[in-house]
C-alpha positions as MATLAB code, in Angstrom:
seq = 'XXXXXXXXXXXXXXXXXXXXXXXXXXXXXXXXXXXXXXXXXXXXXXXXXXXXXXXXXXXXXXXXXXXXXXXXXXXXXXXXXXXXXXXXXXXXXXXXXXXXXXXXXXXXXXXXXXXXXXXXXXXXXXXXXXXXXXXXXXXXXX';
ca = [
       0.000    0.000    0.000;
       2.840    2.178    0.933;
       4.613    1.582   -2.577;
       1.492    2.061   -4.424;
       0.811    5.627   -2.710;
       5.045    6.614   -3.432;
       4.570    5.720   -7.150;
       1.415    8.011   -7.728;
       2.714   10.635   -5.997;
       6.326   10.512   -8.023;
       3.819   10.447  -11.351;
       1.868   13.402  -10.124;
       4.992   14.813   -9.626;
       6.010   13.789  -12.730;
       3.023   15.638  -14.577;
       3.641   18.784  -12.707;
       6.854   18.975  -13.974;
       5.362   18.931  -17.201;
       3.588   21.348  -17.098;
       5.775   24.260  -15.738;
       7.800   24.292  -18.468;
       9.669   27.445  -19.393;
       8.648   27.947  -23.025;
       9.960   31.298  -24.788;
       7.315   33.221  -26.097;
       8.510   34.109  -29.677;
       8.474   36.650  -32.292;
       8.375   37.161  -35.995;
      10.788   39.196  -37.704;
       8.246   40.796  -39.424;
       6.483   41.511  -36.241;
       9.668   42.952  -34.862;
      10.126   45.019  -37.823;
       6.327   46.184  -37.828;
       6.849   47.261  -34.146;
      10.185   49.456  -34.777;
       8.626   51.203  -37.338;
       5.557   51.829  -35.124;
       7.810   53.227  -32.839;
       9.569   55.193  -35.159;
       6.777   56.979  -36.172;
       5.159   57.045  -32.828;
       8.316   58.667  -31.704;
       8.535   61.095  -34.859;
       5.030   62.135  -34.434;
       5.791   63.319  -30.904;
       8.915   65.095  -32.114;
       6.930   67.260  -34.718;
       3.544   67.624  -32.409;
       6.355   68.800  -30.119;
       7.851   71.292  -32.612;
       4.218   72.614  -33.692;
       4.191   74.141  -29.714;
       6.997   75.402  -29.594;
       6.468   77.146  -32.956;
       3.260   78.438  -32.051;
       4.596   79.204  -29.031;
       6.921   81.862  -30.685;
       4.903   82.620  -33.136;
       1.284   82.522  -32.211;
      -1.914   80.841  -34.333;
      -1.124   80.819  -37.916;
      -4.278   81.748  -40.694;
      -4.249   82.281  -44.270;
      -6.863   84.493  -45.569;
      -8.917   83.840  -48.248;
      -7.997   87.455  -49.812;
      -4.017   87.171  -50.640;
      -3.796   90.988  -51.562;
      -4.247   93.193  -48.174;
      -4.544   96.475  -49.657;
      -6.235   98.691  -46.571;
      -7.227   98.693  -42.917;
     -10.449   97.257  -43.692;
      -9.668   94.562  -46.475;
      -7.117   93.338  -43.185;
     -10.441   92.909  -40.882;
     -12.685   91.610  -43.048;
      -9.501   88.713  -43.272;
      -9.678   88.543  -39.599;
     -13.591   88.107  -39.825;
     -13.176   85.867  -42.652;
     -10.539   83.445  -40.631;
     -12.732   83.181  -37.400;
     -15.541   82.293  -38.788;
     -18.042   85.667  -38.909;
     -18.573   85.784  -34.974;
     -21.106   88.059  -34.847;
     -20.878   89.210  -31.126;
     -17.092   90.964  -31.827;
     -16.316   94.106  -32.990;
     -13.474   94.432  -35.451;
     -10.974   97.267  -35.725;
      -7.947   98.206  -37.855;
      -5.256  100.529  -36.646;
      -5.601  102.856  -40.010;
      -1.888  102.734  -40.237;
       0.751  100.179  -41.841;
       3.194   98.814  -39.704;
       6.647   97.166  -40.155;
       7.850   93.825  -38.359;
      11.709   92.978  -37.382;
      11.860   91.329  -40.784;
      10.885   94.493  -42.580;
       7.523   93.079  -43.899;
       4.290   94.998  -44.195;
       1.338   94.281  -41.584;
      -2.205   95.612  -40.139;
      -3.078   95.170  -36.636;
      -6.411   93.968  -36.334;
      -8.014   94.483  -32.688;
     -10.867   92.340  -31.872;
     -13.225   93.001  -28.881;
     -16.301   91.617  -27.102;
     -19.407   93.545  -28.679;
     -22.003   95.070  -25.916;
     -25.198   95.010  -26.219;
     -25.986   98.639  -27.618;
     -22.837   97.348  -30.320;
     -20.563   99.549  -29.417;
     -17.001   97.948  -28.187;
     -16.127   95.642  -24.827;
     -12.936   94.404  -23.042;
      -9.877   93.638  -26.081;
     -10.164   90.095  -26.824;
      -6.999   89.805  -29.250;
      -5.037   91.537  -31.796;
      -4.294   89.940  -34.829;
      -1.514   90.699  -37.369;
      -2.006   90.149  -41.409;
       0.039   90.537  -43.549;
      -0.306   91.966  -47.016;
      -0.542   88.254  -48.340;
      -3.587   87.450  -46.372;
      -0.873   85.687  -43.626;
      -2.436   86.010  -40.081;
      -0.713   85.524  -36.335;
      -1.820   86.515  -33.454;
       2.014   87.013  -32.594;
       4.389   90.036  -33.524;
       7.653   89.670  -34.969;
       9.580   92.162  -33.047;
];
């Protein structure tokens, strides 16, 4: 009785031992390569979101007017109109005179403000800078 009892528990034994075997889990090249290249453009993606902010962060919010030939005050805030979408509760207005950036191009200023209820003008809300090309930033080249 004793024997019988030792030799099922050394074949239990036995089949445990089967089953904790250490198998590698393996990998295709091709699923290796697919991976990389994820990461690769996982990490380049980052890179150039990365960029974009610090970019904008110099530079402001870039728009391109519709209207590429900025010829007065007012052609510059109907482009600022045009490029947020016609809000209807700002009021729009264009320093009358042409400025010059560091780079020595051409540009309006464009103020925007909140629009009260009898229309007349609020608190600033932004000033916008276009360019004679319809180019629009809501940062100044000094």
């Amino acid at each position: 009785m004793l024997k019988r009892i030792g030799l099922i528990l050394a074949g239990l034994a036995l089949i445990l031992s089967g089953c904790t075997s250490k198998a590698e889990p393996s990998v295709s090249t091709q699923q290796a390569n697919r991976v990389a290249a994820a990461n690769r453009q996982s990490a380049a993606a980052a890179a150039a979101k990365a960029q974009d902010a610090s970019a904008e962060k110099a530079t402001g919010q870039q728009y391109q007017a519709d209207n590429d030939h900025i010829t007065g005050p007012n052609f510059a805030a109907a482009a600022v109109k045009q490029v947020l979408n016609q809000p209807t509760k700002q009021v729009y207005h264009a320093v009358p005179t042409v400025n010059i950036d560091g780079d020595g191009h051409h540009y309006y200023q464009v103020d925007v403000y909140s629009r009260q209820k009898d229309g007349g003008r609020g608190h600033l809300l932004g000033s916008y800078f276009v360019y004679l090309n319809g180019h629009i930033t809501t940062k100044q080249l000094d």
